[in-house]
N, C-alpha and C positions, 0 to 999 in steps of 0.2 A: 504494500500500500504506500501510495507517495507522500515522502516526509514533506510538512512543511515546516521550515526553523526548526527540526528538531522533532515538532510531534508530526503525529498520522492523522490523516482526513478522520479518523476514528477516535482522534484525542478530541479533536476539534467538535466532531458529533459529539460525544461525550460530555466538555464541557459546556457544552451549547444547553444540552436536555439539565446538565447540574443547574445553571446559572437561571433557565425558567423554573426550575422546580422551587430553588431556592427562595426564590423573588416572591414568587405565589406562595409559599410559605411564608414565609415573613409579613408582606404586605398586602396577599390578595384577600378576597378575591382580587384580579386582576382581567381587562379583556385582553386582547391579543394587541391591540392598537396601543395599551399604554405599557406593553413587557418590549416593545422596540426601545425605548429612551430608557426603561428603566435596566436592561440588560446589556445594550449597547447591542443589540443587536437587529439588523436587518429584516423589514417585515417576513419577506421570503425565508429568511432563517427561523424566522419567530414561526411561521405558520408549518413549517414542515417538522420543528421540536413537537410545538402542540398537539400535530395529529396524532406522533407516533404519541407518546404520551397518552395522548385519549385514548389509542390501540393499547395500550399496555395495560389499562385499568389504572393508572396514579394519577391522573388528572379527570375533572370533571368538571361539565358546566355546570353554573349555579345562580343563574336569573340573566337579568337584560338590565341594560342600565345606559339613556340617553333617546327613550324610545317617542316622548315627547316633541327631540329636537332635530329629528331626523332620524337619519336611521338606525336604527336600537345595536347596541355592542353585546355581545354574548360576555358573560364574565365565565371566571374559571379560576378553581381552587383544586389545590392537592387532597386524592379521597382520602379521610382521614381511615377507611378501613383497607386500603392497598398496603398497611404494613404494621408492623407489631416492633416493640422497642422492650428493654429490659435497663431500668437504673437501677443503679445501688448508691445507697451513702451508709459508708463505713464510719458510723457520726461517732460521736464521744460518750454517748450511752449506750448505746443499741446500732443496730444496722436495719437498715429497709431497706426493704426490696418493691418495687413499683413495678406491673408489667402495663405499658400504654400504647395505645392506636399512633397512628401518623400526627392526630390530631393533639396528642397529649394527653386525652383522655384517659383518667385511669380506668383499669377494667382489674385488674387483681392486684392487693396489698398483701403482705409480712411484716410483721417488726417483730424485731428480739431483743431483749437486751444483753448487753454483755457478757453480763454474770459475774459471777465472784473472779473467772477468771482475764477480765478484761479483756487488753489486745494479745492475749495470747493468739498465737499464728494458728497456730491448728485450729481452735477454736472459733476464732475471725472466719477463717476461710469455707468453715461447715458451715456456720450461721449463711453465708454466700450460697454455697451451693444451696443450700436444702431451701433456701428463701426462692432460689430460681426455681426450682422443683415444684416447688407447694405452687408459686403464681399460675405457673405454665397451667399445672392441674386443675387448680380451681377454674380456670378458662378453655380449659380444656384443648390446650395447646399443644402440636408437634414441637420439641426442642428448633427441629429443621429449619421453621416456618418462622425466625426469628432473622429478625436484619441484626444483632448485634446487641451485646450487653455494654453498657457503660458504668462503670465502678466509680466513685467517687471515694479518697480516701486523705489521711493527714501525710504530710509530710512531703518528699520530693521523691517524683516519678522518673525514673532512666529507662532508656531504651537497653533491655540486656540482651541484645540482638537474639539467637535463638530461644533463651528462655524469656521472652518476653517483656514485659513489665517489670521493673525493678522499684521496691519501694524502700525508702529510706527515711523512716521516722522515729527521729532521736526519739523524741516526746514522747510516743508510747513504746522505745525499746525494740522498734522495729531496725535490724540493721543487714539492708540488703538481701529483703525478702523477695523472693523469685514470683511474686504473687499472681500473678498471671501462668505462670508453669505451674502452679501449685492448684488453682482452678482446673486447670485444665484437667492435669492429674484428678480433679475428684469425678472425672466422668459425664457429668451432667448435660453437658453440652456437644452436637458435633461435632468434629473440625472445623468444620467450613464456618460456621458463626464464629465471628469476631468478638474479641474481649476490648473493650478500650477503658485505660485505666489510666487516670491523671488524680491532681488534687484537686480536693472537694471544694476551696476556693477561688481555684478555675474553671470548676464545676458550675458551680455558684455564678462565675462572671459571664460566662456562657449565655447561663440561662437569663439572665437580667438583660443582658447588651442586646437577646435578641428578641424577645416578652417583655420585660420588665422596663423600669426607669433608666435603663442604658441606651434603650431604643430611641436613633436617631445621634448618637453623640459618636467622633470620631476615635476622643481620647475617655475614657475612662479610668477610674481603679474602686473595685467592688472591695467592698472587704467580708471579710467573715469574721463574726466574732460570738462566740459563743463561750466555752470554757477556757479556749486559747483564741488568739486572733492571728488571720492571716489576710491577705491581699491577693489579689488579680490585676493585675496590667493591660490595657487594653488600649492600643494604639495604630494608629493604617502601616505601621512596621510590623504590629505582630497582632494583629485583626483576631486570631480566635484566641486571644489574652495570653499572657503566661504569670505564673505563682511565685510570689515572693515572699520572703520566710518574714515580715515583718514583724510579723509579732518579738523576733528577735534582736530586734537592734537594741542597743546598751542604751536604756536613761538613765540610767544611774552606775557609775563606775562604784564596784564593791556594795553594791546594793542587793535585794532577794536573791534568794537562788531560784530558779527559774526551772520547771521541768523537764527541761534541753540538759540541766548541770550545771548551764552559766550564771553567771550572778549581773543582774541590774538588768535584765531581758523586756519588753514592753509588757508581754504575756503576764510576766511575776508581778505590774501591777495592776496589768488591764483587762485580764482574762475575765470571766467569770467566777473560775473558780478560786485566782486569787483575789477578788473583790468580797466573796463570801469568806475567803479564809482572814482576810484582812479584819472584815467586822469583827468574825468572832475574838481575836488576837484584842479588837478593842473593848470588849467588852459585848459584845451583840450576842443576841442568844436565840437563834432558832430555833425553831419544836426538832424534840429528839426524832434522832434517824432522818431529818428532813434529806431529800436528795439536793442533789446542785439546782434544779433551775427552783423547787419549794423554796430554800432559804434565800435565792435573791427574788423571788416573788415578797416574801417576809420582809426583804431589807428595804424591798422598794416601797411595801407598803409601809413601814416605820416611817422613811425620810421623807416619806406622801402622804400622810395619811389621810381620810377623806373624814367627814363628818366636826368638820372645825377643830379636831382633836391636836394639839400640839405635836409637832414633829420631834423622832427624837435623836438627838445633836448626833449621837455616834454615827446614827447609820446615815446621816445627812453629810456630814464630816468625809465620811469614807468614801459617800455616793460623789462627792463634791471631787475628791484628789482623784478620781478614775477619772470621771469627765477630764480634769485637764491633763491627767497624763495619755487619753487616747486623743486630746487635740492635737498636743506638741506630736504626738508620731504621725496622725494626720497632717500636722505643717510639712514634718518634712517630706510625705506619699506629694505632698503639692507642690514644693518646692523643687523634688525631683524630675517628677513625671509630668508635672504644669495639664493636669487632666480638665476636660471642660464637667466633669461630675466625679461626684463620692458618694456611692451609693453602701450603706450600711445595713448587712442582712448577716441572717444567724438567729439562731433561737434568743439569745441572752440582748442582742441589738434590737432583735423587734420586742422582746419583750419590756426593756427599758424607756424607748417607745421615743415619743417626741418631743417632750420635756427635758428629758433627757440630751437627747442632741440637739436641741437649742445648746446646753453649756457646751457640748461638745464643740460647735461647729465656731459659739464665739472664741474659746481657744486659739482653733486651728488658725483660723482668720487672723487672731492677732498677733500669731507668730510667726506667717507665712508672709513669703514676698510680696510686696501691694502688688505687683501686676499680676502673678499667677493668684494668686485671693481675691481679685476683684472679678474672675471671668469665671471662678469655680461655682459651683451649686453643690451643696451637701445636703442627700437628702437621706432617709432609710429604704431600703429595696421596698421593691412592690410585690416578690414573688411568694410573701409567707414563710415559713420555720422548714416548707418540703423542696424548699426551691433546689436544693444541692442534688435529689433524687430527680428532677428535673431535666438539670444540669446535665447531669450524669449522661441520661437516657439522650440528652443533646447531641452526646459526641459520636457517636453509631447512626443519629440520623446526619448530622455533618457529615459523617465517609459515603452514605447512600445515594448523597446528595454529589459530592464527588464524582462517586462513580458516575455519575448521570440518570440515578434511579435501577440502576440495574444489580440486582439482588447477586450474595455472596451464596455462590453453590457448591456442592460438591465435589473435588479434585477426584480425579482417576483414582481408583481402587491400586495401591502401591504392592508390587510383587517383589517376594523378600529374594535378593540378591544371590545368584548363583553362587555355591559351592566355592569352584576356581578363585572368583572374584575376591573371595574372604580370604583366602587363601594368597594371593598375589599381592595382595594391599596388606598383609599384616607379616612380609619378607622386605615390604619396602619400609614400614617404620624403622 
């Protein structure tokens, strides 16, 4: 097939059917007269993507729109029943497992939590598998019939060329876990279904740049905060985001130790769950056994209280130094990355809510450069406490889309290596 620059008339089909699919995902419905400007492509290109497309079952019309003004435009959206998605978020209590339509709709849920044994690896990765298992069941799903799982999880993701996904998180003790080889290994799934595994707050930034309050913005940086806190990057350099370990820059030299080991970390005083460890250290007393997100429900209702009731000073005090120690790390996300939004998601950020980031944002603001602070917007995410299972389920419909909608199948049945062969290659080591 003839190259052109490098790719084949086949790349170029390819990215044509990704780039409408895309588009009508995000923004449509859409007709066919406004995917030319919005795709950059050619009506004649535009109209021979759509057909095949509507041959294939992933596209469909979905009303008329201009029929008043002449003559009426067909619109057209991605079927949200042309494909099936698998998120996971590997979160800080538990793991969920999401299985959803094209459309995002959920159709089957899991949650587990932890357990006594936390991020123990073996553990971690059963709660995965057996979460895939149970969704597919309840829906009564082929593993086959899946375009792709997306895992969302802490720490930093590598490429471990053959064994897959590499996870590397100090925080929970993970060090250079094969995790994607170790799924694979549990059976669950075919070969041919894709695993894509990144961190959960690029998971996270995913899902907001392309649903949420990111939508429309060229620069962003999402954060996640919940027991720890972390960032997403998102700029026309690196468009589907990437993770930055924020939560660990040093505010304080010789300060907390930090669940990484290091001492004076943002996390050790802006996490969650050193903000609950902090009160209790001052004197604050949640109800016994309370979990992580119960006692900062408790602390917020202390330094809030409703009913004219006096606020009271400690947990006001504690709520008050968090607010400025996640501005000053906010100043410097602004001062680096100069983003046109701060979008603030995570169980413990939307729980804190918007009172809260009012302190937050006057902070950031008055520590950050007047030009990069006067053009920001800091706002809290739009997507909810499940956006990271969202997210997740984002990155497997991104490759489908890639491909140009054309679904991951089956490789050739592999026949195990003649005799001789074994035999010739193990005189040459």
């Amino acid at each position: 097939m003839a190259a052109l620059g490098g790719r084949t008339v086949r790349d170029l089909r390819r990215e044509s059917r990704g780039a409408v699919l895309q588009r009508l995902y995000v923004d449509g419905p859409m007709s066919r007269h406004a995917l030319g400007p919005a795709t950059g492509l050619s009506s004649g290109s535009v109209s021979n993507v759509v057909t095949g497309l509507l041959a294939d079952g992933l596209v469909e019309e979905a009303g008329v729109v201009g029929a008043e003004a002449g003559r009426p435009s067909r619109l057209l959206r991605v079927r949200p029943d042309s494909g099936r998605l698998i998120g996971v978020d590997v979160g800080e209590t538990g793991v969920r497992v999401e299985l959803l339509d094209l459309g995002l709709a959920e159709l089957a849920r899991m949650e587990r939590p932890l357990g006594p044994r936390g991020y123990d690896v073996e553990s971690v990765v059963g709660h995965v598998a057996d979460g895939i298992a149970d969704v597919l069941g309840t829906a009564g799903l082929a593993p086959g019939e899946l375009l792709g799982v997306g895992v969302g999880v802490p720490g930093i993701v590598e490429d471990g060329g053959p064994r897959g996904a590499v996870v590397h998180g100090q925080t929970v003790g993970w060090d250079a876990v094969p995790l994607e080889r170790l799924l694979r290994a549990s059976g669950r799934l075919p070969s041919h279904v894709p695993y894509f595994i990144d961190n959960g707050a690029k998971a996270l930034g995913q899902a907001e740049m392309w649903f949420g309050g990111g939508r429309g913005a060229r620069n962003a940086v999402v954060v996640l905060f919940g027991s720890g806190v972390g960032a997403c990057v998102v700029s026309e350099e690196a468009a589907r985001g990437r993770s930055v370990e924020w939560g660990h820059l040093t505010v304080r030299v010789a300060g907390r130790r930090c669940r990484c080991g290091a001492l004076g970390c943002l996390e050790a005083y802006a996490g969650a769950s050193a903000l609950v460890a902090r009160w209790r250290e001052a004197g604050g007393r949640p109800s016994g056994g309370a979990g992580e997100e119960r006692a900062l429900t408790e602390l917020l209702a202390a330094a809030r209280p409703e009913g004219g009731r006096e606020a009271d000073p400690v947990a006001s005090a504690v709520l008050a130094e968090t607010a400025e120690y996640l501005g000053a790390g906010l100043s410097d996300l602004i001062n680096l990355f100069q983003p046109e939004r701060v979008l603030v998601g995570g169980w413990a950020g939307l729980l804190l809510g918007d009172a809260f980031l009012d302190r937050v944002r006057a902070h950031a603001l008055a520590r950050a450069l007047r030009h990069p602070a006067g053009r920001v917007r800091i706002e809290l995410g739009r997507l909810g406490p499940d956006a990271v299972t969202v997210g997740a389920a984002v990155l497997p419909l991104a490759a489908f889309f890639s491909a140009g909608g054309h679904r991951p199948r089956p490789g050739p049945a592999t026949q195990p290596a003649p005799a001789w062969r074994a035999a010739v290659e193990g005189r040459l080591v």
